[in-house]
VOPAGU-2260 file (C-alpha; in pm, 1 decimal, decimal comma):
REM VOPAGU-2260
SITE   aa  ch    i         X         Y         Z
SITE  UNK   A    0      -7,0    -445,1   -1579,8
SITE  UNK   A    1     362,4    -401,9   -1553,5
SITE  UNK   A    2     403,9     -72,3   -1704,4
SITE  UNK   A    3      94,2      28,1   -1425,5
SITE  UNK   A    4     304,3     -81,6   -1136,5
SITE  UNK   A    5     593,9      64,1   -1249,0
SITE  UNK   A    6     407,7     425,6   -1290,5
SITE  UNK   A    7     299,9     387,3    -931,7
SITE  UNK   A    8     613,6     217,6    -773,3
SITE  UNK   A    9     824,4     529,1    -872,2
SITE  UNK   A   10     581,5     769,1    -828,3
SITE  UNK   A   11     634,0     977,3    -493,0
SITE  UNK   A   12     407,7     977,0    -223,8
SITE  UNK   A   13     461,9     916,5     160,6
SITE  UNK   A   14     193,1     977,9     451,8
SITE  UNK   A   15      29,2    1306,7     484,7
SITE  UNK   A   16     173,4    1388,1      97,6
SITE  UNK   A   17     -28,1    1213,8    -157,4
SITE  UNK   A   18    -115,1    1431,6    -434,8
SITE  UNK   A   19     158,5    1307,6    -654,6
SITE  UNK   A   20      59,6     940,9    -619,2
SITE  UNK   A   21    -312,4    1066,2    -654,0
SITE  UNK   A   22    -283,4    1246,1    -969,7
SITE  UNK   A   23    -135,4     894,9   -1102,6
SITE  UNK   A   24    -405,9     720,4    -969,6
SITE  UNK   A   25    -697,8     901,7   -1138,6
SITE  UNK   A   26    -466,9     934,8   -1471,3
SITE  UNK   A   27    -474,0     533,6   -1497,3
SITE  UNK   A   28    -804,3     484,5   -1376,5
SITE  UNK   A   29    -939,0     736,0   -1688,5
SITE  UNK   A   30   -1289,3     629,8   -1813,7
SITE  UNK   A   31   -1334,9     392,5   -1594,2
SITE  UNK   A   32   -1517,4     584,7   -1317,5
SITE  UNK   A   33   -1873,0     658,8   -1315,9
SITE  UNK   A   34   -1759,2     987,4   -1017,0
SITE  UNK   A   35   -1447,3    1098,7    -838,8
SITE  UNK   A   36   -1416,7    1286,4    -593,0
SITE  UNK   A   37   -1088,1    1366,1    -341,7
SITE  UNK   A   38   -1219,1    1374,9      53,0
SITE  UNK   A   39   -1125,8    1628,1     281,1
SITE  UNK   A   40    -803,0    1386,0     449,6
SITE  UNK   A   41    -699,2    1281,1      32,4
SITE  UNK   A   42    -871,6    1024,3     -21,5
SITE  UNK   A   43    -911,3     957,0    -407,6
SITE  UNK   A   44   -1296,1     762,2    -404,8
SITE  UNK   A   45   -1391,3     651,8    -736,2
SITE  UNK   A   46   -1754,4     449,0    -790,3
SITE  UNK   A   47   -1803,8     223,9   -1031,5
SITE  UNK   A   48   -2177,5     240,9   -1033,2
SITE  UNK   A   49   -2385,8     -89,9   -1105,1
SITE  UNK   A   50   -2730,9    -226,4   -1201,7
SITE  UNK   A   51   -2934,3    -206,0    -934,2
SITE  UNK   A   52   -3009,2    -472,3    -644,3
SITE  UNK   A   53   -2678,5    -511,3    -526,3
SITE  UNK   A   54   -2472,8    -408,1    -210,2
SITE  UNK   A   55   -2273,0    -102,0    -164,3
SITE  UNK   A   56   -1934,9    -214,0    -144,5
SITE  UNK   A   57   -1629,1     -19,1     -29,2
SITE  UNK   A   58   -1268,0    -181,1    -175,6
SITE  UNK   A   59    -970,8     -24,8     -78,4
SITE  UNK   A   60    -616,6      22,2    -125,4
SITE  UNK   A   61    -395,8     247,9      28,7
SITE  UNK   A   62    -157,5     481,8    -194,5
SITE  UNK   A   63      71,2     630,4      41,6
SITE  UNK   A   64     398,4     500,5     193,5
SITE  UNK   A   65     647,5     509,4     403,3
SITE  UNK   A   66     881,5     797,0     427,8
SITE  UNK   A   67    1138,9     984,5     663,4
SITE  UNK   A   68    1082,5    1354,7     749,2
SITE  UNK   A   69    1349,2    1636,1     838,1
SITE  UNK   A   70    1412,4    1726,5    1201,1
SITE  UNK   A   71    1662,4    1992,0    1172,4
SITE  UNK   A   72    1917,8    2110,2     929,7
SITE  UNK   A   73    2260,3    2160,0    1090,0
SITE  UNK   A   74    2484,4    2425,6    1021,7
SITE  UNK   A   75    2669,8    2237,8     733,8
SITE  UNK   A   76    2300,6    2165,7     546,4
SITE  UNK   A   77    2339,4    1799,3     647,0
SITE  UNK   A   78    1948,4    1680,1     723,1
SITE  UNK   A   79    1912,2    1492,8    1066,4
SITE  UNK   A   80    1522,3    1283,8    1005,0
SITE  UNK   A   81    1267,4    1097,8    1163,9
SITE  UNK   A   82    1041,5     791,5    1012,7
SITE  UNK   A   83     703,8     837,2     862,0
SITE  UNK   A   84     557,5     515,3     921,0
SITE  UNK   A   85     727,4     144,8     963,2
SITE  UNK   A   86    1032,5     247,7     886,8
SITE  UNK   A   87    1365,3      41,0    1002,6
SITE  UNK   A   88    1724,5     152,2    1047,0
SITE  UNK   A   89    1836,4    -162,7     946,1
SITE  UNK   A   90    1742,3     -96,6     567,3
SITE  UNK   A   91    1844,2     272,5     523,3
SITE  UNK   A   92    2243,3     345,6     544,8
SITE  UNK   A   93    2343,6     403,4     168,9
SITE  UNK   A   94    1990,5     405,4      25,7
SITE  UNK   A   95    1842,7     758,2    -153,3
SITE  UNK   A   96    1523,6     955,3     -60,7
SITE  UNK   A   97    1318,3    1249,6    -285,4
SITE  UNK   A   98    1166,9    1484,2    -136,9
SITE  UNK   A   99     829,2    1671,5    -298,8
SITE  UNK   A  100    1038,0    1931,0    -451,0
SITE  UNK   A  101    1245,6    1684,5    -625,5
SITE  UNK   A  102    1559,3    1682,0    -405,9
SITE  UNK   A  103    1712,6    1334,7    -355,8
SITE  UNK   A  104    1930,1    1268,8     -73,8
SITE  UNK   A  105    2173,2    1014,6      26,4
SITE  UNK   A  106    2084,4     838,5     360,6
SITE  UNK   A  107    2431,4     886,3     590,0
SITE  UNK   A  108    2569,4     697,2     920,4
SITE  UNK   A  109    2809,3     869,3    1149,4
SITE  UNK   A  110    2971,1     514,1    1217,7
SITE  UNK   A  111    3000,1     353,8     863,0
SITE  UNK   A  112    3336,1     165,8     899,1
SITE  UNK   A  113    3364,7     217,8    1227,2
SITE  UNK   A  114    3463,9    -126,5    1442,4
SITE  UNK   A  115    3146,1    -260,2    1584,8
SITE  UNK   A  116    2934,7       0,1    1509,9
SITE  UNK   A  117    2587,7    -195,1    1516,3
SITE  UNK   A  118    2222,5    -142,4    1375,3
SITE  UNK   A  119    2201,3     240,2    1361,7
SITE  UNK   A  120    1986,6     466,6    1603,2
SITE  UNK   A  121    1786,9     727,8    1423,5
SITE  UNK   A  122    2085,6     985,3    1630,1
SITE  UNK   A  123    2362,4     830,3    1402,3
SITE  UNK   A  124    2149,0     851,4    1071,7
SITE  UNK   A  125    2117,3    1163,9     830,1
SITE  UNK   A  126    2054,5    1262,7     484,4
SITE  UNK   A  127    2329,8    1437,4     276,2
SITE  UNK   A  128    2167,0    1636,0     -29,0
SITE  UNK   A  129    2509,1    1785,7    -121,7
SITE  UNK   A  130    2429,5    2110,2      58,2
SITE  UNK   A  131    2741,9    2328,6     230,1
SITE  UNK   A  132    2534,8    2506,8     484,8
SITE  UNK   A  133    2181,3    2521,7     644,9
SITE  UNK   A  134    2139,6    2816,3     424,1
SITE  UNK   A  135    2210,5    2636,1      91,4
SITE  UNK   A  136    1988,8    2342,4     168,7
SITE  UNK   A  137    1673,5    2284,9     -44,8
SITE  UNK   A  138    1501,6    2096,9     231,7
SITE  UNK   A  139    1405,2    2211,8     580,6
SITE  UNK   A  140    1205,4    2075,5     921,1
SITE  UNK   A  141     871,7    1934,0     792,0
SITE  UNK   A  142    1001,2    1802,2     415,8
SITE  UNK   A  143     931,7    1482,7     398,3
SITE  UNK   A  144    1119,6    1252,7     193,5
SITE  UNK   A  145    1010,8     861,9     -20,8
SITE  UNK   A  146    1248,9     643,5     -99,2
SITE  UNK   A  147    1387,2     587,1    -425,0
SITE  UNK   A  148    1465,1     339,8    -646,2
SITE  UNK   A  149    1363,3     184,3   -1015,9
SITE  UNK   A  150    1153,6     -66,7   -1104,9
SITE  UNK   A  151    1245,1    -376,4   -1174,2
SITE  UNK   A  152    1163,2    -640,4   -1437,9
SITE  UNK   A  153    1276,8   -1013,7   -1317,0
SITE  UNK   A  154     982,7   -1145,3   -1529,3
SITE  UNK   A  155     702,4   -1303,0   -1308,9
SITE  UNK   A  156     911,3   -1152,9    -985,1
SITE  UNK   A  157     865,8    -778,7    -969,3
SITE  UNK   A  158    1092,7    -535,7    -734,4
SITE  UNK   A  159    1040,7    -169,7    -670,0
SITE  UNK   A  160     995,0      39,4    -323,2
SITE  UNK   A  161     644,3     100,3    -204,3
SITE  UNK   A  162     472,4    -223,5    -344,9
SITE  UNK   A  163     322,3    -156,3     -13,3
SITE  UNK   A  164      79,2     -44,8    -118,3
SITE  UNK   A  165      88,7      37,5    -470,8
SITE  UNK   A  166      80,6    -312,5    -622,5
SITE  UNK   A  167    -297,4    -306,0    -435,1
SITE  UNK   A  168    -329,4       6,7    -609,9
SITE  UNK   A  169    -271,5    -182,3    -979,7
SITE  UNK   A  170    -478,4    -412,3    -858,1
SITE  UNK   A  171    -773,8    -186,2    -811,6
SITE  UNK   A  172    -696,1     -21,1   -1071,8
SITE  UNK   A  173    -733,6    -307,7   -1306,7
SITE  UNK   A  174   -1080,6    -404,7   -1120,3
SITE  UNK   A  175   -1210,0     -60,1   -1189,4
SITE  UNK   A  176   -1135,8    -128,4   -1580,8
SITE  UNK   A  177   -1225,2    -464,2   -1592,5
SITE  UNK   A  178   -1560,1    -504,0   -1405,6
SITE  UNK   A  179   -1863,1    -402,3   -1602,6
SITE  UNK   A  180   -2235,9    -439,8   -1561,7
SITE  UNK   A  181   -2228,3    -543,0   -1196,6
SITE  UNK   A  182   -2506,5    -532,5    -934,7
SITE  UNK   A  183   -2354,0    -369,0    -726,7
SITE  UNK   A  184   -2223,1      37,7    -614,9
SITE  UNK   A  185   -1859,8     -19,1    -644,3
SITE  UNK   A  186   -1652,4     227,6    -412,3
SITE  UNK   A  187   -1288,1     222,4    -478,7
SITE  UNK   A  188   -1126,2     385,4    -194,6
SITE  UNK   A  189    -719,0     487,7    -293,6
SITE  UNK   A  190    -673,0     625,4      55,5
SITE  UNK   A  191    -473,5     830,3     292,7
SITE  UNK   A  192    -232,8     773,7     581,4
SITE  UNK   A  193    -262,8     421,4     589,9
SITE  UNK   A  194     118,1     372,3     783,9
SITE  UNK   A  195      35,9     617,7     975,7
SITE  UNK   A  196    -247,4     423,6    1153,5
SITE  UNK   A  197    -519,2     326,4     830,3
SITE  UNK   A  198    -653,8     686,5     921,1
SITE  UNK   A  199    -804,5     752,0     536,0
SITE  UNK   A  200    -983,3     489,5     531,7
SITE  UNK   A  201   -1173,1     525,8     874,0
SITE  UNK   A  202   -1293,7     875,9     759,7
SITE  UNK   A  203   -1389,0     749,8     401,1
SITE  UNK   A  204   -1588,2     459,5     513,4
SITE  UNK   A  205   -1750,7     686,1     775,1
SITE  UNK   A  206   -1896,4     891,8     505,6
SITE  UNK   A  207   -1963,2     600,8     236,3
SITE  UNK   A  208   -2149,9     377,9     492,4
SITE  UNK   A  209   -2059,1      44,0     322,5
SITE  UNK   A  210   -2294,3    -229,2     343,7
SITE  UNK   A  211   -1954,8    -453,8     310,8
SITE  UNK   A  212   -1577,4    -402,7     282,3
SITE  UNK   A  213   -1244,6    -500,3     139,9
SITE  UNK   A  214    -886,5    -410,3     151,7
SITE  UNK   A  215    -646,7    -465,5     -83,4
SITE  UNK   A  216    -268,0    -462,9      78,2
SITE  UNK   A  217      74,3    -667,8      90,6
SITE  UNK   A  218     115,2    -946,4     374,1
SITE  UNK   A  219     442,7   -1080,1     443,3
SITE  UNK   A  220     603,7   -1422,9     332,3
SITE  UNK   A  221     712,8   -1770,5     506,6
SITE  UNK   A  222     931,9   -1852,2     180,6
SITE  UNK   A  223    1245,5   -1704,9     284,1
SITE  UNK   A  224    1556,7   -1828,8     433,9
SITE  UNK   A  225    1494,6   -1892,4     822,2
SITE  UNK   A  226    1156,1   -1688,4     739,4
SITE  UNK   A  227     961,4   -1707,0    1070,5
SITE  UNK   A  228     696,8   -2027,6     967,5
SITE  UNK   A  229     374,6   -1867,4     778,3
SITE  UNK   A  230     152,4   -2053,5     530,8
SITE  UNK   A  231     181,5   -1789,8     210,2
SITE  UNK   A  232     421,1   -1814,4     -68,3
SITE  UNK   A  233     532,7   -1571,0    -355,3
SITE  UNK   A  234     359,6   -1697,6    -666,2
SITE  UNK   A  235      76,9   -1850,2    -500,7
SITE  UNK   A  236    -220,0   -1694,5    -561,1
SITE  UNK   A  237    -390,0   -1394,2    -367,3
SITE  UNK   A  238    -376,3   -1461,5      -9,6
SITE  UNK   A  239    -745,9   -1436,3     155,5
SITE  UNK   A  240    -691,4   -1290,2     525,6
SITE  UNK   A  241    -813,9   -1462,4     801,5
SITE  UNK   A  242    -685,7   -1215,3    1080,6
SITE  UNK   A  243    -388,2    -962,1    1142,4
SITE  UNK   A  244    -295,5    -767,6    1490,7
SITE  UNK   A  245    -648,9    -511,1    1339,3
SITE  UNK   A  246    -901,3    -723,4    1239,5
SITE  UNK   A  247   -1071,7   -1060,0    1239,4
SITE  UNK   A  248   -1191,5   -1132,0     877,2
SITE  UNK   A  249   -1593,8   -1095,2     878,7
SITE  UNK   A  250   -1657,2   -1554,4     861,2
SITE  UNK   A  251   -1939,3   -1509,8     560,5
SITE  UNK   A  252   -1680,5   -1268,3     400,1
SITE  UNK   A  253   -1428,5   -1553,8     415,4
SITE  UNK   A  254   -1615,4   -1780,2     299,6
SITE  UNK   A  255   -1749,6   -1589,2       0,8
SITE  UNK   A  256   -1368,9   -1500,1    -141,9
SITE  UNK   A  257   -1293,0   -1883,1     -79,4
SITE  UNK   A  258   -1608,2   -2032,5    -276,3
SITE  UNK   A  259   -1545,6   -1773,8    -542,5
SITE  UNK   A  260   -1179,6   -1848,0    -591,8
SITE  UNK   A  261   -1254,4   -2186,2    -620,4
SITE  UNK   A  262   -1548,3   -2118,1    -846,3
SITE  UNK   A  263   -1343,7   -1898,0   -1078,8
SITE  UNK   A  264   -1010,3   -2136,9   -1056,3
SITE  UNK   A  265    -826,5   -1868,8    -904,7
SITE  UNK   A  266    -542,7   -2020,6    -649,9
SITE  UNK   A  267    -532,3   -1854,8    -305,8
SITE  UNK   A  268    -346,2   -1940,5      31,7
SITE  UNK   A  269    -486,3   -1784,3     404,9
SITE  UNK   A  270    -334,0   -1554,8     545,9
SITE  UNK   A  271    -268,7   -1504,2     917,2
SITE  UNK   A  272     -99,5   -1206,5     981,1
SITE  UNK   A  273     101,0   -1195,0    1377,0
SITE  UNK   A  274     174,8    -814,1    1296,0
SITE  UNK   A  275      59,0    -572,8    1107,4
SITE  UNK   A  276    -261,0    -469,4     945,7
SITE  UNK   A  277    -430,2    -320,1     685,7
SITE  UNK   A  278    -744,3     -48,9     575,2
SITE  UNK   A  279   -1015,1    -331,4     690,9
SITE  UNK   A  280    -962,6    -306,4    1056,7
SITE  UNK   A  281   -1065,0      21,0    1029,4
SITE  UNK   A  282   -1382,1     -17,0     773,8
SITE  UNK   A  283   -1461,8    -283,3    1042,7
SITE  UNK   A  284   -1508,3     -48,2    1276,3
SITE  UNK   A  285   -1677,7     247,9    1142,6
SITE  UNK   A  286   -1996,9     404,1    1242,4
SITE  UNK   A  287   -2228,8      67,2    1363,6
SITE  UNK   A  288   -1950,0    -147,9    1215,5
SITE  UNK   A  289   -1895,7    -295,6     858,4
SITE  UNK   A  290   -1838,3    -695,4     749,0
SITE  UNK   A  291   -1484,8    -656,0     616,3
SITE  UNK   A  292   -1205,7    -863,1     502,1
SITE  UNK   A  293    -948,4    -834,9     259,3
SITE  UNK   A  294    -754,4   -1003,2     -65,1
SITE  UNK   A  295    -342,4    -986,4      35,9
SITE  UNK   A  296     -67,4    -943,4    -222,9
SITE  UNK   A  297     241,8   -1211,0    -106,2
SITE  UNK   A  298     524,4    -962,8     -69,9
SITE  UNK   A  299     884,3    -991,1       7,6
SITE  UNK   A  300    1156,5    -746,9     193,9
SITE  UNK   A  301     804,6    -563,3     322,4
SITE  UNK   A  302     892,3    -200,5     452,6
SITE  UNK   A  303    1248,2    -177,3     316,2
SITE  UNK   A  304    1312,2       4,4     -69,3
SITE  UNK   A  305    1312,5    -344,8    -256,9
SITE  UNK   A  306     936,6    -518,7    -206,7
SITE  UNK   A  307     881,6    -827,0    -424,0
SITE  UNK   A  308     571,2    -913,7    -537,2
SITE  UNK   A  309     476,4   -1199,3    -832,0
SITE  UNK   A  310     243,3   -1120,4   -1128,7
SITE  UNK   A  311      71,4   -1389,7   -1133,5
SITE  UNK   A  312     -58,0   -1299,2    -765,2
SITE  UNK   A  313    -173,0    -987,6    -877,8
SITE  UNK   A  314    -339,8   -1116,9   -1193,6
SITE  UNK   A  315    -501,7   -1371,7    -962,6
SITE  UNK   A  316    -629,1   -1080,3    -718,4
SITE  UNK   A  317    -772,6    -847,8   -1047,0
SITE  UNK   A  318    -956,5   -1196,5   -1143,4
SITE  UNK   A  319   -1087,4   -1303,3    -808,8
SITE  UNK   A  320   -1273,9    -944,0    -738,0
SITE  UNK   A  321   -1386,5    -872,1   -1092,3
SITE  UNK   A  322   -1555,5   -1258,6   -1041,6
SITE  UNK   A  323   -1656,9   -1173,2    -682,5
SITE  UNK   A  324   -1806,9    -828,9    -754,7
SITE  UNK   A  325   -2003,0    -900,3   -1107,8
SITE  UNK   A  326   -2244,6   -1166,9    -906,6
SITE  UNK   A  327   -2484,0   -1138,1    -641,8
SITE  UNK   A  328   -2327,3   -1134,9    -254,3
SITE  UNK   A  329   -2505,8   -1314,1     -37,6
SITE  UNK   A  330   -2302,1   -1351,2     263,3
């Protein structure tokens, strides 16, 4: 499952530009879809077709993430950007960005070393791609740029950039390969514009009509130094959401993750998110409405270029919906 995550860590593919990341996707996935198809917003929606006399179930992950996008090119070729997404100032001064065409860029501030200078405004910030005029710059207004950085290998502790939401990716991923003669019509949803406002997957659920749904996403952490008090931990186990700022977690859909972690000996931990949300507040809310919830990955440094997830939390996730999905739903 590393080498998976890895692909789709360093694979490029902000809001708006996901055919990179998609192409991954449906490399990975292989054999193990019954029918693909690619929506008119990008959304990648595979089904895993089942028996017969089960639900219609929509699970979904998002596979784009956050980015920054040019503004204007001054007359030296330096690139003056905005954010695509969640993106803070905070995390960017020194870090790189790739842009579709393979450019990569160095992230600039006009006050580095300068007495006092602060947390930089998006004004200060700007990406150097070793251009000497607006003419010789490969980039103009409207490229968007991903961050970049490797993976990284700390054993159970993995660290790349968009983990949000690519380790849910893996994750469904691995479900797709692993479940087999279920009851149910599996739909798994890699969708569009998530950061942007969960956009891909309120058009894909409009046009699936799921009889239930689940997201697959990173929440944050309480586990860190002076880490604002929140009852999920790095290494353990798949946190099963309760609520974020988008959705209240469907009660029978709660309940049915928690008896089936328990029943399969997965550990889990609830999740209440303060900020944030995620793909199910948006199933929730399509057409009549949809029972939705959604399995969390534990991640640390969310929304900067160095996300931390554990393996064992996404090998407990891939367990806990292969279990959930192979038996009869009765909510």
């Amino acid at each position: 499952m590393k080498e998976l995550v890895k692909t789709l860590t360093e694979t490029y593919g902000p809001s708006g530009d996901e055919g990179q990341i998609r192409a991954r996707i449906i490399e990975a996935i292989g054999e193990a879809a019954d029918e693909t198809r690619v929506d008119a917003l990008g959304n990648l929606i595979v089904l895993k077709r089942g028996r017969g006399g089960g639900k219609r179930v929509m699970v979904a992950a998002h596979m784009d993430e956050i980015g920054l996008v040019v503004t204007h090119v001054d007359k030296k070729g330096f690139a003056r950007v905005g954010r695509v997404g969640g993106v803070q100032t905070l995390t960017l001064v020194g870090g790189r960005v790739r842009f579709a065409n393979g450019t990569v860029g160095v992230i600039g501030y006009e006050k580095w070393f300068k007495a006092g200078a602060g947390v930089p405004t998006w004004d200060e910030l700007y990406v150097d791609v070793g251009a000497t005029s607006a003419e010789d710059a490969p980039v103009g207004v409207g490229d968007v740029a991903g961050f970049t950085r490797p993976f990284e290998d700390l054993g159970n502790r993995l660290v790349a950039k968009s983990m949000d939401d690519r380790a849910g990716c893996a994750v469904l991923v691995e479900v797709l390969r692993q479940l087999a003669d279920a009851p149910h019509d599996v739909y798994a949803v890699f969708t569009t514009q998530e950061e942007v406002g969960t956009r891909g997957a309120l058009v894909s659920a409009f046009g699936i009509e799921p009889e239930l749904g689940l997201a697959i996403d990173v929440t944050l952490t309480g586990d860190v130094p002076e880490a604002r008090p929140m009852a999920v931990a790095l290494g353990g186990g798949p946190a099963i959401k309760v609520m974020d700022r988008g959705v209240l977690a469907h009660a029978g859909i709660k309940r049915w993750m928690m008896d089936g972690a328990e029943r399969l000996g997965v550990p889990y931990q609830l999740e209440v998110l303060e900020v944030g949300g995620t793909d199910a507040g948006a199933i929730q809310m399509s057409r009549a409405g949809v029972p939705a919830g959604a399995v969390s990955i534990p991640a640390r440094h969310v929304h900067t270029p160095s996300e931390m997830v554990d393996l064992n939390d996404l090998q407990g996730a891939v367990k806990l919906l292969v279990g959930l999905l192979s038996a009869p739903i009765d909510l």
